[in-house]
MILUM-880061 format. One record per atom (N, C-alpha, C, O): x negated, y negated, z; residue in one letter. Coordinates in steps of 0.05 Angstrom, whole numbers, plus 5000, padded with zeros to 4 digits. Layout:
BEGIN
XYZA/...
end
This chain:
BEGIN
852477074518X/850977014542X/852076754553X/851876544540X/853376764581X/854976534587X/852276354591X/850076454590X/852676114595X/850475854600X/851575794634X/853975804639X/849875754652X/849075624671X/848875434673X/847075364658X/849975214688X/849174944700X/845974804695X/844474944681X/845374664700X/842374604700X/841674674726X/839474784730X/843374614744X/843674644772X/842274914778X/840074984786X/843674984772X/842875244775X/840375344762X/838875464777X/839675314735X/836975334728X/835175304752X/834175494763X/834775074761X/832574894777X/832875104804X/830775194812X/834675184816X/834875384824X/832875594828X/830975624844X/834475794798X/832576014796X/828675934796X/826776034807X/828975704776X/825875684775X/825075654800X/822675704803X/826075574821X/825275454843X/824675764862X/822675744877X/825675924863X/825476164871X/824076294858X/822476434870X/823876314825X/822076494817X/819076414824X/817076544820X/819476164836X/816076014827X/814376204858X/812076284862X/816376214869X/814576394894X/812376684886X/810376764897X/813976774864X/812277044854X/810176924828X/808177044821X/810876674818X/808876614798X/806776524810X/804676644806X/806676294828X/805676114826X/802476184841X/802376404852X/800076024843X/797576084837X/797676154868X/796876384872X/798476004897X/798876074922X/799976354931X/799476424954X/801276504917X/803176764918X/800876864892X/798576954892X/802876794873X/801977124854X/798077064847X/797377244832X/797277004850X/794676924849X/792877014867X/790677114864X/794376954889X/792577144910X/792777434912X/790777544920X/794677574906X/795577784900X/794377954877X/793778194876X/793977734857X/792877864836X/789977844832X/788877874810X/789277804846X/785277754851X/784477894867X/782378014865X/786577904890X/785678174901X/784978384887X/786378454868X/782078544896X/781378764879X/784178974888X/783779084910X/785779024880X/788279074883X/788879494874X/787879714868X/790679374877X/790879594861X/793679464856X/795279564840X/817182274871X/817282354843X/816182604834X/814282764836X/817882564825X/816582764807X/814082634789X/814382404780X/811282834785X/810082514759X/811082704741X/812882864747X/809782674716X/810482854702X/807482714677X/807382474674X/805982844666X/804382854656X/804582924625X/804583174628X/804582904607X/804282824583X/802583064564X/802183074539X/802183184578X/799483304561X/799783564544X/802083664544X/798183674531X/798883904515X/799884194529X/801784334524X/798184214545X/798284514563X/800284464586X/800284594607X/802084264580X/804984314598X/806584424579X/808284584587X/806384354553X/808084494532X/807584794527X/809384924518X/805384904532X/803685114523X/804685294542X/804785534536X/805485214563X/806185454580X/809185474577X/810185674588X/810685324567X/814185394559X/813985594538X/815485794535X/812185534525X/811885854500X/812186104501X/813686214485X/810686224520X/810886414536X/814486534540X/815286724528X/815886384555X/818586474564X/820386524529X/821886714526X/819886364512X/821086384490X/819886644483X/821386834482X/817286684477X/816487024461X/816987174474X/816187394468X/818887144500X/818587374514X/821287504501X/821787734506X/822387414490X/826287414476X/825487674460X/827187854460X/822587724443X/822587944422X/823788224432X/824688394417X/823888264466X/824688464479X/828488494471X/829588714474X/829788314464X/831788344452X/831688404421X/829788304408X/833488574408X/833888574384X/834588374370X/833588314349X/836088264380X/838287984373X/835687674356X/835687434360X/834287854342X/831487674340X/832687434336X/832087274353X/834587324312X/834987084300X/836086964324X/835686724320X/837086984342X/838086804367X/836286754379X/836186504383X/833886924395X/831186894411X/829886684398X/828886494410X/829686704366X/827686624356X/828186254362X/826886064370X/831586304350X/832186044349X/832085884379X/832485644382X/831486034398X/830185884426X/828385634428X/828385404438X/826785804412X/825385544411X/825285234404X/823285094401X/828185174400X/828584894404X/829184794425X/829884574433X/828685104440X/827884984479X/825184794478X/824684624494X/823784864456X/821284814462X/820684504447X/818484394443X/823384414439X/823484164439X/822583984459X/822983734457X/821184094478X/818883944494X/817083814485X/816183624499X/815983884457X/814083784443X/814783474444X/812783334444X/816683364444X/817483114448X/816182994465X/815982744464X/814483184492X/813383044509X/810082944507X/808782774519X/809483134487X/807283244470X/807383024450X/805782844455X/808982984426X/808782854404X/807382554399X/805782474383X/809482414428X/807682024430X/805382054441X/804381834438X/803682194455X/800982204449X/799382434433X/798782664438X/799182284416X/797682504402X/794382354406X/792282484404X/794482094412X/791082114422X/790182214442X/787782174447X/792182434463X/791882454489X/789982744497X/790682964488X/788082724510X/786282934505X/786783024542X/787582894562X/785983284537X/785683444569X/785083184586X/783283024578X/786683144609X/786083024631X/783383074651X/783283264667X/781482914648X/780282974669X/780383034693X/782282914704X/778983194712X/778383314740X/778683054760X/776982884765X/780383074765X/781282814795X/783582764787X/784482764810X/785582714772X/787582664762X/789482684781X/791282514787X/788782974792X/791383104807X/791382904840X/792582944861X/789882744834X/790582674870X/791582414860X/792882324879X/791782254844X/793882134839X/797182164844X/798882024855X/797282394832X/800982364831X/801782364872X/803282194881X/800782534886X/801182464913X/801682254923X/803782184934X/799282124920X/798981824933X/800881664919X/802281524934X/801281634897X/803381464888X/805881554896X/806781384913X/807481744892X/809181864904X/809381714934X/810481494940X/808081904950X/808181704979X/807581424984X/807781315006X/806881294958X/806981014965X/810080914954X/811080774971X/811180944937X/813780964926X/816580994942X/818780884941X/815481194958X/817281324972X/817981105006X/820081025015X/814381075019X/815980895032X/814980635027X/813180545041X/815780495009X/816980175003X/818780234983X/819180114962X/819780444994X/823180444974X/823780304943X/825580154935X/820980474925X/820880344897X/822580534877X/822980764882X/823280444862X/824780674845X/823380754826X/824680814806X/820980764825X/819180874814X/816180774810X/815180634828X/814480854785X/812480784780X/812080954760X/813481144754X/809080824747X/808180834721X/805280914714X/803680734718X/804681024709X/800481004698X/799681054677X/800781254667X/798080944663X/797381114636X/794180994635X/793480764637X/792581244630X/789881054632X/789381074603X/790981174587X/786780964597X/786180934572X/782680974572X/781080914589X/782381054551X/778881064551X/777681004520X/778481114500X/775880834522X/774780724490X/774680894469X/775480824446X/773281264479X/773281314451X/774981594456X/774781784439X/776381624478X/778381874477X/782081764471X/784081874461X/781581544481X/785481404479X/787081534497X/785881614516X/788681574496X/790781614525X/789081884535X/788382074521X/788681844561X/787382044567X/788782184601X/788382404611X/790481944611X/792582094630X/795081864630X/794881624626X/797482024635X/800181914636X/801482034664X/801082264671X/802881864675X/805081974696X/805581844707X/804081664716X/809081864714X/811281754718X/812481884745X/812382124751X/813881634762X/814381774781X/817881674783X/818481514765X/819781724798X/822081644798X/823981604778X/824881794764X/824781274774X/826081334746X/824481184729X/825580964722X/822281234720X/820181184696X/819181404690X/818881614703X/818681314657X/818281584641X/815681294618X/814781064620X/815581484604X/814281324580X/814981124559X/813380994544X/818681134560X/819780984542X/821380754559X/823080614550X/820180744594X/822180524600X/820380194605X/818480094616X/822880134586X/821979844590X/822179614618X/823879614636X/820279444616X/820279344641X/819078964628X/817678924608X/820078794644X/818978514646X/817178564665X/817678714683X/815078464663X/811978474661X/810878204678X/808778164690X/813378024673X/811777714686X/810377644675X/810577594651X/807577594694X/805077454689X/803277634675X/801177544668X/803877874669X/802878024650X/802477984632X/800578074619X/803877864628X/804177744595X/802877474584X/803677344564X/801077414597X/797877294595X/796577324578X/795977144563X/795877564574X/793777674563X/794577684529X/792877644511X/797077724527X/798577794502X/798877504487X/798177454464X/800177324506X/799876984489X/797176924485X/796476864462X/795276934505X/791576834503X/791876964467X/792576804449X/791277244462X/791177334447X/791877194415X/790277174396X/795277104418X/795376984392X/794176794379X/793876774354X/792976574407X/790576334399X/787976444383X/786976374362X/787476604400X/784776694397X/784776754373X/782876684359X/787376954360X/788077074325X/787776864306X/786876854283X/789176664323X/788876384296X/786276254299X/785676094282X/785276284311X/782776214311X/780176344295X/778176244286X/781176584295X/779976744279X/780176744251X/778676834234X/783076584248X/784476574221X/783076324218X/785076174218X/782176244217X/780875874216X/782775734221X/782375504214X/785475794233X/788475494234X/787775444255X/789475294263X/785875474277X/785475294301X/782875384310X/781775594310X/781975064319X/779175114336X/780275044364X/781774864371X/778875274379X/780075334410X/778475074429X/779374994451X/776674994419X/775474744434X/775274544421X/773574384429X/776874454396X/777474124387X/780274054405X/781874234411X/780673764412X/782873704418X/784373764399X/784073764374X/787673854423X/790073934406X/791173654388X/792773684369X/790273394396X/790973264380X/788873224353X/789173054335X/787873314353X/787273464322X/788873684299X/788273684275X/790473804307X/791473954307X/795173844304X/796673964287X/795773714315X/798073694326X/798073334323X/796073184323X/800273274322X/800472834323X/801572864355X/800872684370X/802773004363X/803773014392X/801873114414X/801873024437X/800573274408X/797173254420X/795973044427X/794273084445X/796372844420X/795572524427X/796172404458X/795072214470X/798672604468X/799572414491X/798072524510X/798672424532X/795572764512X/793572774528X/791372894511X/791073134514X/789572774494X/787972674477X/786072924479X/786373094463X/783772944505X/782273094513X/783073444518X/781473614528X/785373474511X/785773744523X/785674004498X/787274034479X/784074114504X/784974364482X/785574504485X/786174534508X/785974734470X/786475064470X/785775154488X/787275224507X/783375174488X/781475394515X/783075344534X/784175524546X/783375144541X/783375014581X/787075074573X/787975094595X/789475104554X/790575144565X/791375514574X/792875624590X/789775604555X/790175954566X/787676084585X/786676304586X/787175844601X/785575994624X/785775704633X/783875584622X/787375524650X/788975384664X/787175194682X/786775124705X/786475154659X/784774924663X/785074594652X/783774394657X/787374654637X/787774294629X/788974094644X/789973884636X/788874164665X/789173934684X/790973834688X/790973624700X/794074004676X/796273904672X/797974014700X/797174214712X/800073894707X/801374084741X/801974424728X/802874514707X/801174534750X/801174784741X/803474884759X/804874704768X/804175114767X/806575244785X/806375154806X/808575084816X/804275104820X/803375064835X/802674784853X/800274804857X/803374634862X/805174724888X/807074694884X/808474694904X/809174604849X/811974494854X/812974694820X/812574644797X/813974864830X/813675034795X/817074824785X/818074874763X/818474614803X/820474574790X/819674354778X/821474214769X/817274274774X/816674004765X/819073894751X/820874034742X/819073624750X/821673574736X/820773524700X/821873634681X/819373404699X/817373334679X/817073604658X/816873564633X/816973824668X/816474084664X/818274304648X/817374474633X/821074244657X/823174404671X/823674494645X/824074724654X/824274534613X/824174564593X/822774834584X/823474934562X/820874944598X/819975214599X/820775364607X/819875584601X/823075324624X/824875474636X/827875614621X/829275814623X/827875444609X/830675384596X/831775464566X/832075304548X/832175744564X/832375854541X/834075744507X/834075824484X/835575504521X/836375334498X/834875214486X/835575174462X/832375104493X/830974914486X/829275104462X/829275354458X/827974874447X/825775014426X/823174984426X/822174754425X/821475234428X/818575224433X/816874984428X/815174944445X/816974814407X/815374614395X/816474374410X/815074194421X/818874404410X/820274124426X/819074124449X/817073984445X/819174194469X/818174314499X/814974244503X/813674154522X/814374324479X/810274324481X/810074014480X/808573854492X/812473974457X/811273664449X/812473514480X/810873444497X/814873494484X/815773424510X/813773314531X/813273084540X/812773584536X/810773634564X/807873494555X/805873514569X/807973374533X/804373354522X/805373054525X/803572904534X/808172924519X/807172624511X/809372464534X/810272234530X/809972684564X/811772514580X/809772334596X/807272364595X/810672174608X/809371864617X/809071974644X/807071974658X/811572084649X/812172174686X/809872334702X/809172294725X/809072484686X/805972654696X/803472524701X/801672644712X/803072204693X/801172094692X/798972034713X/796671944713X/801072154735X/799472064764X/799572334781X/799272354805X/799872524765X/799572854779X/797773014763X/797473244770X/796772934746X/794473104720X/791872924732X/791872684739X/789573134733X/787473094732X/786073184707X/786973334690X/782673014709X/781473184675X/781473454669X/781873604688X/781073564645X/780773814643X/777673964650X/775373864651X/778374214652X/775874354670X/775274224697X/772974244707X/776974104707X/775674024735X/776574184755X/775274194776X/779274334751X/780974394770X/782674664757X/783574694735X/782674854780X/784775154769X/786775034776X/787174944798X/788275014757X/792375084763X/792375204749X/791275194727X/793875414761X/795375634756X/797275604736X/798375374738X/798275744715X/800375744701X/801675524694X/800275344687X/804975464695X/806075294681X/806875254659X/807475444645X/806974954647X/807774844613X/805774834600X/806174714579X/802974944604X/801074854595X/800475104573X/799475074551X/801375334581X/802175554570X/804075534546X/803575614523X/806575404557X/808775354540X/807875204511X/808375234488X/805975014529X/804174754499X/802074984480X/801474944457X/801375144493X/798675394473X/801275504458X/800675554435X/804875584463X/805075744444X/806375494417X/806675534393X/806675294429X/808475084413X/806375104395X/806675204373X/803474994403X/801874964385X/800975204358X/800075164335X/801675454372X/801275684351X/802875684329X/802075744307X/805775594338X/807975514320X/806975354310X/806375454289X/805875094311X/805274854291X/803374994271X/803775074249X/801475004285X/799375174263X/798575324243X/796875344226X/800575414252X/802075724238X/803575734216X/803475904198X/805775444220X/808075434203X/810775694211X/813175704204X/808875904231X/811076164237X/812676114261X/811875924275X/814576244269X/815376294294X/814476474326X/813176684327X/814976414336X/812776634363X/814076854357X/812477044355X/816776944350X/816577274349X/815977314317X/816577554314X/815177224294X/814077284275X/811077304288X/810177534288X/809677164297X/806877234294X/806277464323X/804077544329X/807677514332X/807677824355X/808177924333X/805978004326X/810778024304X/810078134297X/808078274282X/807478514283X/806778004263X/804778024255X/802278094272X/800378214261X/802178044291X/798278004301X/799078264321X/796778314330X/800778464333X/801278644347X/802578834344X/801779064347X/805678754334X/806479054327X/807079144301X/808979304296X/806079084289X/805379214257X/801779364262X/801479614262X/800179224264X/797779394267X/798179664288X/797679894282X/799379564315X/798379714333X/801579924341X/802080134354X/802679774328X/806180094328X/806880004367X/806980184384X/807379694374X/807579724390X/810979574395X/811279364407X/812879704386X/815279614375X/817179624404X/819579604398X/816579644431X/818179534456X/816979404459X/816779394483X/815079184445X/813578964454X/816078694444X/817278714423X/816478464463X/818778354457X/818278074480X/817278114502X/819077824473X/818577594484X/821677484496X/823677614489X/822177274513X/825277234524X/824176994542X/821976894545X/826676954552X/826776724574X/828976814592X/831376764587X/828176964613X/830477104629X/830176874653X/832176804667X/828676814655X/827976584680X/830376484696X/830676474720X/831976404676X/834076254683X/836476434694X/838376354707X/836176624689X/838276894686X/838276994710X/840377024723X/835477074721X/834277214744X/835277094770X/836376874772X/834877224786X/836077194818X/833777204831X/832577394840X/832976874831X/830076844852X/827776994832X/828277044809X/824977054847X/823477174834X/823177584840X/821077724839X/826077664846X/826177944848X/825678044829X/825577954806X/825478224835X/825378354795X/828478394784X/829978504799X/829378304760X/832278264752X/833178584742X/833178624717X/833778764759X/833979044756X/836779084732X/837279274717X/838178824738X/841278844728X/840978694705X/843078664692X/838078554692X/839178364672X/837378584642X/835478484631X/838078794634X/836878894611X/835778694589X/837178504582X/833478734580X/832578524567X/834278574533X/834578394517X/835078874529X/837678814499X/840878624513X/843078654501X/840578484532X/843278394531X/842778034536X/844677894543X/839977914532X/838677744526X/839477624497X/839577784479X/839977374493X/840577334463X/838377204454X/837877094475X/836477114438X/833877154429X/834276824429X/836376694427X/832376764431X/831776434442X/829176374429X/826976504428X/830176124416X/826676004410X/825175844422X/823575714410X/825475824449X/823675784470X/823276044492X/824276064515X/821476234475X/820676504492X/818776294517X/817876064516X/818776534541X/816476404559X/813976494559X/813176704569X/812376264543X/809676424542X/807476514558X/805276604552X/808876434584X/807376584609X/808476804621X/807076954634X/810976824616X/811577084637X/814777244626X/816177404637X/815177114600X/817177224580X/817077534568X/819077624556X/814877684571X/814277994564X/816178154574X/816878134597X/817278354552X/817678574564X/816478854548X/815278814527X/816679044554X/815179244547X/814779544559X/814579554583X/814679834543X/813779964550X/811280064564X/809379944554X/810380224582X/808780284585X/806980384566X/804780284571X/806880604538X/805680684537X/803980484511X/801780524501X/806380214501X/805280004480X/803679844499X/801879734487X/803779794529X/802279604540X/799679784539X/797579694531X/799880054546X/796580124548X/795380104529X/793080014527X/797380214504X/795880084464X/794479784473X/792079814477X/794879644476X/794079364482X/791479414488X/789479384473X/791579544525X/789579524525X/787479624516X/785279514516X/787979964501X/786279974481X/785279904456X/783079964447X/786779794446X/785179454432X/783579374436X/781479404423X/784279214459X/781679084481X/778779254477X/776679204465X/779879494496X/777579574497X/775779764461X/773779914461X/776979704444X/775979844418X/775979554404X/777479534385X/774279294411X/773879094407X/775879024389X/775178894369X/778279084392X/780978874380X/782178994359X/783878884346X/780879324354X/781779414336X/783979634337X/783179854343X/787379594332X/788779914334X/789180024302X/788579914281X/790080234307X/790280444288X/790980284261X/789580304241X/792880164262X/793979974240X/792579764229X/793879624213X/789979694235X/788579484231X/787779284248X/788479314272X/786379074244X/784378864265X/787078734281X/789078664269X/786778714311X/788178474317X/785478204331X/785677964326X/784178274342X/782378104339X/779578164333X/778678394336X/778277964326X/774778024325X/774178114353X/775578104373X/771078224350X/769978324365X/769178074396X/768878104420X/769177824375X/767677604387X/770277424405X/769877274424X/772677464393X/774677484407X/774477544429X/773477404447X/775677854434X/775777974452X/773977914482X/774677924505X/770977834467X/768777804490X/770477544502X/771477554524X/770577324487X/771177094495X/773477084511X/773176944531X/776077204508X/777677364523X/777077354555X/777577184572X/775877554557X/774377724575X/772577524595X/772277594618X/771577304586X/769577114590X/770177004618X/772576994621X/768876914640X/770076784658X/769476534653X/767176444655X/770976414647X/770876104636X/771675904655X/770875684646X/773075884678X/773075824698X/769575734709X/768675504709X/768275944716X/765475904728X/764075644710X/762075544719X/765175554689X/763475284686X/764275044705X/762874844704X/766575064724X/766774824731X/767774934765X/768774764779X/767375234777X/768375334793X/769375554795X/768375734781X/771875614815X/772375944812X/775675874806X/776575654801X/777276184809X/780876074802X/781876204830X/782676434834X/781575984850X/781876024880X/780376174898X/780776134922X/779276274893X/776476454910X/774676484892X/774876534868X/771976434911X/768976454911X/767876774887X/766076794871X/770276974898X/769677174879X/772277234854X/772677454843X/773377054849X/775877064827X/774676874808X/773676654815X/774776964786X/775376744760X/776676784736X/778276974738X/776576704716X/778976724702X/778276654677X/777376434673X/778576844654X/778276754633X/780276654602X/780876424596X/780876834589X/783576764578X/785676914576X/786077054556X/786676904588X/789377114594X/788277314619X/789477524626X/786277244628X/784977544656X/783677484669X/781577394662X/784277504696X/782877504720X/780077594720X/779577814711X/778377444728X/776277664735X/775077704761X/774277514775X/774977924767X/773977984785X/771077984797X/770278214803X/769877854800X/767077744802X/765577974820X/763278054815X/766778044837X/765078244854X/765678594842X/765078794854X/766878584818X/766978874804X/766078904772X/764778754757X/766879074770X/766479064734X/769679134709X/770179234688X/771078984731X/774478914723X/775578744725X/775978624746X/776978654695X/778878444689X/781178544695X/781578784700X/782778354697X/786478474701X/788078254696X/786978024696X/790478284692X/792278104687X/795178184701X/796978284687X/795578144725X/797178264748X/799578024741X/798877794736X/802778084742X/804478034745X/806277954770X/804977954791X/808577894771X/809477664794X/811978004808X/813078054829X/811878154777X/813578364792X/812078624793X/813178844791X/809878604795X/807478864800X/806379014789X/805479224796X/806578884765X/805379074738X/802579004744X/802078774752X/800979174742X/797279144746X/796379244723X/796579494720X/795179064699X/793879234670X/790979114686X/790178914699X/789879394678X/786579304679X/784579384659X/784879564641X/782579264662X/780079324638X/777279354646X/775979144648X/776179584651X/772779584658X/771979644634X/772379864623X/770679434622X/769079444589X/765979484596X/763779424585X/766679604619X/762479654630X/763380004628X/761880174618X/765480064635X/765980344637X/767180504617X/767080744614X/768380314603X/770280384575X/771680444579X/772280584559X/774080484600X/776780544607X/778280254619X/777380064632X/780880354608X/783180134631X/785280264632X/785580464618X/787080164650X/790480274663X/792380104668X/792379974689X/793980094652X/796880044660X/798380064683X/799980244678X/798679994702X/800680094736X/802979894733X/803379644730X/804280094735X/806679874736X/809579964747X/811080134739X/809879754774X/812379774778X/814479574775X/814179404758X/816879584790X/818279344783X/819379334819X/821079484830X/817779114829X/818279034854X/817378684853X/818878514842X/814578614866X/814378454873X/811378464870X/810678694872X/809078274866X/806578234865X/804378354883X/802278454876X/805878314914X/804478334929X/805178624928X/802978734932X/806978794925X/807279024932X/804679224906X/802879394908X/805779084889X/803079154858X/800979134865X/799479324859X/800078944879X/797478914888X/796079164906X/793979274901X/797979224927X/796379404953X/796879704933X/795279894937X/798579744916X/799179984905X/795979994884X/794680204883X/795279764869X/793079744851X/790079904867X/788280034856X/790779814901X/788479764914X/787980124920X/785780224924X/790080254921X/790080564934X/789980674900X/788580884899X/790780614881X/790280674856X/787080694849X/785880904847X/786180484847X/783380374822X/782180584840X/781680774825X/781380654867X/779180894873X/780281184860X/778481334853X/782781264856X/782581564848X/782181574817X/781081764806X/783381294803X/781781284765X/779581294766X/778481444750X/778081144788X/775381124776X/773581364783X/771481444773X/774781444801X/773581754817X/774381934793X/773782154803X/775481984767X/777582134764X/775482024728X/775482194710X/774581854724X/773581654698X/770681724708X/769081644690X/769481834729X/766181844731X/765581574739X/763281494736X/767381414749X/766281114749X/764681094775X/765781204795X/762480984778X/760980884806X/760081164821X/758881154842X/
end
């Protein structure tokens, strides 16, 4: 992986910060928002059967018979096996996405809903997405860092509301700040927002550097002293403050950030295209980096713990069924029950909203104040959502741009919920 100038770093961050930052991707993602498809389900397989038995009309049995590794379709069948008959509304989905795809010239799209006590309950793909394609996620990937705090917390190695300098000797260089306020962006530290190249900062960006170094960095520089306000007083958006929650998981821990993803996610929940990076620097502006494959990434120990995700579709919907099966997947606990709520919490509303009167924000998720949905919307248009009033959520995901994720979310969430019995 050749290295870049710094020059150039400051650059890209400086361009990507347009799709992160709380002015852009924020408004985008609060908005109650929102091919071929090809659907997932049993009775698409069920009807290829048919053409194979029809072969017994030949003598030639052992050749007919052996047909049926036409019916190696089951492949399409096999990765959901929680996947039960699609409900009645389904079908007016694939249209509308389709024609929304088609004109803003996307090269595809994604859906997979999920429901508490059925599990995958619809899939479909339009263009060139299928179920196994991976995608960077951005700001998506919120929800997944909030998560690891919350695990150690659960583990007794951290209390989410003592100061991090309890915790940490480098925690000291801003005394009052803890856990909570930094995964729901509230510690008062400069956030993306209005300058994502902070200089003070710029170490989150930068895939040489090392996670702990960076946290400690950004916690005990002098230069920020007159751009930080107290904590809980004020939403900023994103940032190092993120970067400081995963340094601190590392301290705590004694582990590394991709040891404890493995541990706390993909060992319980089999969610193995789940994967952390720092392409930041790599990327061209905040487009989506169509040309930079996340296997040609060389593994860095300063992942970005705001917007470093990449991932399949059908491991991000595992997630969210987690969520919604109070933290539990197939493989065992990833968080408590009491977790998850707190998660979910709008924690924001103690001291205000996270830019509008009806947005707030809890740890790792938006909330939507005027619905009964959390989300955690990305800078390149991935929309995961969660109604824990209804017991379903969905994955949408394309690879464009925020704002385009957004209006696609907004023509989406009415045919799930029409389609889920919702409202």
């Amino acid at each position: 992986m050749g290295k870049r100038s710094v020059t150039a770093g400051f650059v890209a961050c400086a361009l990507i910060a347009a799709g992160c930052s709380s002015d852009d991707e924020s408004s985008d993602e609060t908005t109650p928002p929102a091919g071929s498809s090809v659907e997932t389900t049993s009775p698409a397989t069920t009807e290829a059967a048919p053409e194979t038995t029809a072969a017994p009309a030949t003598t030639a049995a052992p050749e007919t018979t052996a047909a049926p590794e036409t019916t190696a379709a089951p492949e399409t069948t096999a990765a959901p096996e929680t996947t039960v008959p699609a409900p009645a509304g389904f079908e007016a989905i694939g249209p509308a996405v389709q024609a929304f795809v088609d004109d803003n010239g996307l090269n595809g799209a994604g859906l997979v809903v999920v429901d508490r006590e059925d599990g995958i309950v619809h899939e479909e793909y339009w263009g060139e997405f299928g179920p196994d394609r991976v995608s960077y996620v951005a700001s998506s990937t919120k929800m997944i860092t909030a998560g690891v705090l919350l695990r150690l917390a659960d583990d007794g190695l951290l209390d989410l509301d003592a100061p991090i300098a309890d915790a940490v000797e480098w925690g000291s260089g801003n005394p009052d700040i803890t856990p909570a306020q930094l995964v729901s962006n509230s510690s008062g530290l400069v956030g993306l927002g209005p300058e994502p190249t902070y200089a003070p900062y710029l170490c989150q960006f930068l895939p040489d550097n090392e996670l702990e170094a960076c946290g400690e960095t950004a916690m005990t520089t002098p230069e920020d002293d007159d751009d930080i306000v107290p904590p809980d007083t004020e939403f900023r958006y994103g940032g190092v403050q993120w970067q400081i929650a995963g340094a601190l998981a590392e301290a705590v821990s004694g582990k590394s950030w991709d040891q404890l993803i493995d541990e706390i996610y993909i060992q319980p929940c089999g969610v193995d295209s789940l994967g952390y990076n720092n392409h930041w620097f790599f990327a061209s502006g905040f487009d989506y980096p169509s040309d930079l494959d996340p296997a040609s990434l060389e593994p860095t120990e300063n992942p970005h713990m705001e917007g470093g995700v990449y991932i399949d579709p059908l491991d991000y919907a595992a997630l969210l069924l987690m969520h919604l099966r109070e933290g539990e997947c197939d493989g065992g606990r990833v968080l408590s029950p009491e977790a998850v709520a707190r998660a979910h919490t709008d924690r924001v509303a103690e001291y205000g909203d996270a830019g509008d009167p009806d947005t707030g924000y809890g740890m790792g998720w938006w909330v939507e104040r005027d619905s009964t949905r959390i989300q955690d919307g990305g800078a390149y248009g991935s929309m995961p959502w969660l109604d824990t009033t209804n017991g379903y959520g969905a994955y949408l995901v394309i690879e464009d741009d925020s704002g385009t994720g957004a209006q696609l979310y907004q023509e989406v969430v009415p045919l799930v919920e029409a389609a889920m019995g919702v409202g």
